[in-house]
matplotlib code that plots the C-alpha trace (Angstrom):
import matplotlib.pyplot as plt

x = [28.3, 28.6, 25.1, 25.4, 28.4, 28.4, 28.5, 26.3, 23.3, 24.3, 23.9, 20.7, 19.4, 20.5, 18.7, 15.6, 15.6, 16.2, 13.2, 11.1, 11.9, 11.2, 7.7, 6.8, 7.6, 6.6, 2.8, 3.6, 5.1, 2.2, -0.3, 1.5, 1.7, -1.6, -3.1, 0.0, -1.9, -5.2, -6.8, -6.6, -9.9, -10.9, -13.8, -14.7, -14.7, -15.0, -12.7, -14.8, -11.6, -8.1, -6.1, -2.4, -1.3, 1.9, 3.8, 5.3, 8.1, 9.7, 13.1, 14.2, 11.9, 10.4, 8.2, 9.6, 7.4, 8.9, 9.1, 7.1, 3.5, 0.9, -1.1, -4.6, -7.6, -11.5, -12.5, -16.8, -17.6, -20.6, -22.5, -22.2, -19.8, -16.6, -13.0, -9.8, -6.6, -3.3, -1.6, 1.9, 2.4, 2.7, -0.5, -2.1, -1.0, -2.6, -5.9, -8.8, -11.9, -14.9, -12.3, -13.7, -11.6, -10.7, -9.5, -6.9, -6.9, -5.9, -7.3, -7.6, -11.0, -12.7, -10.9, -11.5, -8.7, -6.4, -4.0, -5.3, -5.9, -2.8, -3.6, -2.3, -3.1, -5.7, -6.5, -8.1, -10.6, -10.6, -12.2]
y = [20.3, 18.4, 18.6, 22.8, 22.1, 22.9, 19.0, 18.0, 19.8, 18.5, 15.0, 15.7, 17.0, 14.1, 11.6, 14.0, 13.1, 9.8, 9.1, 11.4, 9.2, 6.0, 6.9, 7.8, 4.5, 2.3, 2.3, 1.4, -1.5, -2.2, -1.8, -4.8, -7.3, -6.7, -7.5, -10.5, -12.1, -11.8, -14.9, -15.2, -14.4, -15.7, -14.6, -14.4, -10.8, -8.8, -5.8, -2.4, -0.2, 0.4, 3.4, 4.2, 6.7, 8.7, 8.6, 11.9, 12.0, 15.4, 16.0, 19.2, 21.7, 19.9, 16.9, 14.7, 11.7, 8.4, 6.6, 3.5, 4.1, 2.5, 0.2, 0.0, -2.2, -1.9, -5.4, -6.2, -9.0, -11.3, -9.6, -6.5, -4.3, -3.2, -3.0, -1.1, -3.3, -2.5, -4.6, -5.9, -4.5, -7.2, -8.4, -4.9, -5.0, -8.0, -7.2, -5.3, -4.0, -6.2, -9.4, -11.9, -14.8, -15.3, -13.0, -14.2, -11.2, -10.7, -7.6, -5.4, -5.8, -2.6, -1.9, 1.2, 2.1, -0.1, 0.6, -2.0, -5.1, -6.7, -8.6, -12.3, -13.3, -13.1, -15.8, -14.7, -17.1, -18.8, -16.9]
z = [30.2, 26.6, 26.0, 26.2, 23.4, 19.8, 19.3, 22.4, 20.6, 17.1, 18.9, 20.2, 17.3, 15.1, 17.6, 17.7, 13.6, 14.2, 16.6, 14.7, 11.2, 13.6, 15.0, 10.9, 10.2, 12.7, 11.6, 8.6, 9.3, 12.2, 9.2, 6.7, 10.4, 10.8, 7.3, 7.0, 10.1, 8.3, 6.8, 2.7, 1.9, -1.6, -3.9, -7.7, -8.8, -12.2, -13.1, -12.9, -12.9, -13.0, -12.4, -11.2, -8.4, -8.2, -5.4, -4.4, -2.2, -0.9, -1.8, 0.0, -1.0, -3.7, -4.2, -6.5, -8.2, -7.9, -11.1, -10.1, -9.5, -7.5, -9.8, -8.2, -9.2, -8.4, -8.1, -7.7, -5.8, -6.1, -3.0, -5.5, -3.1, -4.6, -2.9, -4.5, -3.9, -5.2, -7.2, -8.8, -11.9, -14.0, -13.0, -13.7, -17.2, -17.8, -16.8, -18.6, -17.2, -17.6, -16.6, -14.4, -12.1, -9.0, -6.0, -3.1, -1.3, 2.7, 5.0, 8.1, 10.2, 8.9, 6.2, 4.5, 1.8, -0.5, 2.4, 4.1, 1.8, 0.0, -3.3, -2.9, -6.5, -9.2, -11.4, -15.0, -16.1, -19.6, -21.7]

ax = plt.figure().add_subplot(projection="3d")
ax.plot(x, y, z, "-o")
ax.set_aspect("equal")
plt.show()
């Protein structure tokens, strides 16, 4: 039988990888559908923290960190409860704690992480 051949189980192993790198990625993609379908939510916030994250990726045997990090922001709103968004990079550079303007943000029902709110835009006010 070819599946009891030498290149019958390299096929199957090579679709095993492929399914298994499939089912990894689907929630991921199910995560940004779900926040894109979200309503922009808009609110006027102040800057309480920034911070960056490194993404690690395994290469082999190694993790290897990836050269652009995650650029997070802790943003308070009015009601006095604070959400972590991440954030384009050019508009993390531009912002200082204590800043103050206004918040276009979409997310998840029950959101609990920065995984699951996007930052649509952030408008610094006048100062």
């Amino acid at each position: 039988m070819y599946w009891q051949s030498r290149e019958g189980k390299q096929l199957l192993i090579g679709l095993a990888v492929v399914l298994l790198m499939l089912l990894m990625t689907i929630p991921a993609f199910a995560n940004g559908s779900m926040i894109s379908r979200q309503p922009a939510q808009e609110a006027q916030v102040t800057v309480v923290a920034k911070r960056t994250s490194d993404i690690y990726v395994r290469v082999g045997k190694r993790r290897q960190k990836i050269k652009n990090p995650r650029c997070l922001v802790t943003f308070k709103f009015p009601d006095g409860s604070e959400k972590e968004l991440r954030i384009e990079r050019e508009i993390f550079e531009n912002l200082n704690v204590g800043d103050t303007g206004t918040l276009s943000y979409k997310e998840r029902k029950n959101a609990t992480s920065f995984d699951h709110r996007r930052c649509i835009r952030f408008e610094k006010d006048e100062q």
